[in-house]
C-alpha positions, -999 to 999 in steps of 0.1 A, spaced: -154 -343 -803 -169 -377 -796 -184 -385 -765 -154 -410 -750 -130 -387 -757 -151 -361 -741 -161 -385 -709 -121 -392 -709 -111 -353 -711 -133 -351 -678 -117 -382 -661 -84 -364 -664 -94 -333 -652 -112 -349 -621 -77 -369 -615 -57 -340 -618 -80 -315 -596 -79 -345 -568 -41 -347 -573 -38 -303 -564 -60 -307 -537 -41 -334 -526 -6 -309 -531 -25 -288 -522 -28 -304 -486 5 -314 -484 23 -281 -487 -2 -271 -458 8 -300 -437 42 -293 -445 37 -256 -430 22 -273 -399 50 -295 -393 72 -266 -377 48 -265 -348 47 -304 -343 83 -304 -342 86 -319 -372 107 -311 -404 84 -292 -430 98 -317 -460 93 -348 -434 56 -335 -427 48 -324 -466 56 -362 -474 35 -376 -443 7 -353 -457 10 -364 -491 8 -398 -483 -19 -389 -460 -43 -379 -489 -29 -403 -515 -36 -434 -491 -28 -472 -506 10 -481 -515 36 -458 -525 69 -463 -537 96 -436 -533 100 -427 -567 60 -419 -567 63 -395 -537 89 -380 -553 78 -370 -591 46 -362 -576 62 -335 -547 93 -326 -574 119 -342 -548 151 -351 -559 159 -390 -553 179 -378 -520 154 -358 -505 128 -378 -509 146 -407 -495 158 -387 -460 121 -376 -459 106 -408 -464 133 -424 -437 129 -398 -410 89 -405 -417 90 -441 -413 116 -433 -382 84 -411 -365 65 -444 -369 39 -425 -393 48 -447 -423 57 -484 -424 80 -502 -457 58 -528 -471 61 -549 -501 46 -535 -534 16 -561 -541 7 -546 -577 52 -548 -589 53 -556 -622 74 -587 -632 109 -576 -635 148 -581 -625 163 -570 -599 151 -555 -560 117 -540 -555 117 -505 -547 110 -492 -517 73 -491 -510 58 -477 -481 20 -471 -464 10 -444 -441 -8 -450 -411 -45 -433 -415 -58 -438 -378 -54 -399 -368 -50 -409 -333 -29 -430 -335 -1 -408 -357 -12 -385 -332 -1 -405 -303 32 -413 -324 40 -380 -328 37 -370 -293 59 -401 -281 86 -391 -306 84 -355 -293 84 -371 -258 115 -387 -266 136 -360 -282 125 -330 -263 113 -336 -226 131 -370 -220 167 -357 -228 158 -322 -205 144 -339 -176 186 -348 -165 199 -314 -172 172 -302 -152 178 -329 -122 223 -316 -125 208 -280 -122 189 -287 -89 213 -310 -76 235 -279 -81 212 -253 -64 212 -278 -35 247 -272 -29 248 -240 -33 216 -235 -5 237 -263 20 272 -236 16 249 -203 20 218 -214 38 209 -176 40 215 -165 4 176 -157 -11 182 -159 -44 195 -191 -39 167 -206 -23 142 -192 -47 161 -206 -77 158 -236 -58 123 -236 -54 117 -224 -92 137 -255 -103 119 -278 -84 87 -268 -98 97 -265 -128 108 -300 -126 77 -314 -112 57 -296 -141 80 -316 -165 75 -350 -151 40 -342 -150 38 -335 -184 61 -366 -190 36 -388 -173 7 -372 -195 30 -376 -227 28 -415 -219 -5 -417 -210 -14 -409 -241 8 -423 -255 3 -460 -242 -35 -459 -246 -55 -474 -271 -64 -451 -302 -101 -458 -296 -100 -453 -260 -82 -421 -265 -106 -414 -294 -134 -420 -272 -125 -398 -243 -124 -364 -262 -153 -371 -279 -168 -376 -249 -154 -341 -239 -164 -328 -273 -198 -334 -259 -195 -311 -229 -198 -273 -234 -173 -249 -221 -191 -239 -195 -198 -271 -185 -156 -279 -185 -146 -248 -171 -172 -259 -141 -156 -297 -137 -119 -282 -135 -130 -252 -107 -146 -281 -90 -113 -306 -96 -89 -278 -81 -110 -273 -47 -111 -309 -40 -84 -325 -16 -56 -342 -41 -54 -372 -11 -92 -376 -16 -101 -368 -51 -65 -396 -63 -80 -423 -35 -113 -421 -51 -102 -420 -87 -77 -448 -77 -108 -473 -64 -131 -466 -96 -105 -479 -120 -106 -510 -98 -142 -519 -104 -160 -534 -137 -179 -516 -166 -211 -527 -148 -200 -514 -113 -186 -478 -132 -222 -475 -147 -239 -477 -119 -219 -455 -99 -225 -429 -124 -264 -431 -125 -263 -425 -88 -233 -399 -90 -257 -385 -117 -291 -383 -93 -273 -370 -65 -258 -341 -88 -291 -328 -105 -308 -333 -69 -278 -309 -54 -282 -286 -82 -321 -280 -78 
């Protein structure tokens, strides 16, 4: 065997043990899509594309996952609908009649599909419950106001209404996250990456025996002051703690 044809047997087998890791990958982000709320053939195509990175057209995703035309079109449509892929012309199309085909690129920032995925979820699951929730109380009400006496009725009142609360809270943190920046939100857990559990476990203890009035005013009038200002109040913040903790 000559040596090209030996340097090219090895180029193939490299390209074709990168292409079963990268099946490999999306079969497993496929299985994960179930617990994200999303389609196991919608997330096996994210994933693919995921690994693959660069430009893909449809008929590529789809001879290299064995979709049929069809499913690979609904998957690659309820992907782009997520907002995890975007349609984008095909720079390296070969001269030729007719349309393009559909092309498509995935977005790579984690956070950011990450943030996507959560508003989607957002959308379809917690926005649609938070009204059936709202009739259901509304109902309860009426019920407490005709039998003020009834116990059952006023507990189911009082389980509704925080149950509700809990939802809008977790709403609100939904679009926090959401709406940040990817490298702000990247930023903050890394910063909490940084802390042990101990150390976590410590800040929420101390969090939950603080006054909510005090604790929201205080938060509220640091996010009013510069980078400079915020720095500064942590040094001190910082000397005062390790001087209360000798």
């Amino acid at each position: 065997m000559s040596a090209s044809l030996a340097a090219s047997d090895s180029a193939q087998d490299r390209t074709e043990r990168v292409e079963a890791i990268r099946l490999s990958f999306a079969d497993a982000w496929g299985e994960m899509g179930a617990a994200w709320g999303v389609q196991p053939s919608v997330a096996r195509v994210h994933g693919y594309l995921l690994a693959r990175r660069g430009i893909l057209t449809e008929r590529e995703v789809r001879e290299a996952l064995g979709l049929s035309h069809r499913a690979a079109s609904l998957a690659l449509a309820e992907t782009e609908t997520w907002g995890l892929v975007s349609r984008v012309p095909q720079t390296d199309r070969q001269v030729r009649r007719g349309p393009s085909p559909a092309a498509y690129e995935v977005v790579q920032d984690h956070w950011k599909w990450f943030q996507l995925i959560a508003e989607q979820r957002k959308e379809r699951e917690a926005d649609p419950l938070q009204p059936r929730l709202e009739a259901c109380l509304a109902q309860v009400d009426d019920a407490v106001r005709a039998n003020p006496g009834d116990a059952e009725l006023i507990f189911m009142r009082q389980w509704m209404t925080d149950l509700l609360g809990f939802v809008r809270l977790f709403d609100r943190a939904v679009r926090l996250v959401a709406r940040a920046e990817s490298d702000e939100l990247a930023r903050g857990f890394a910063v909490l990456a940084r802390l042990s559990d101990e150390s976590l476990d410590r800040v929420l203890r101390l969090f939950g025996s603080l006054p909510e009035e005090d604790l929201a005013g205080t938060i509220e009038a640091v996010s009013r002051v510069s980078p400079n200002v915020a720095r500064r109040i942590l040094k001190t913040a910082g000397r005062i703690a390790r001087l209360a903790a000798r």
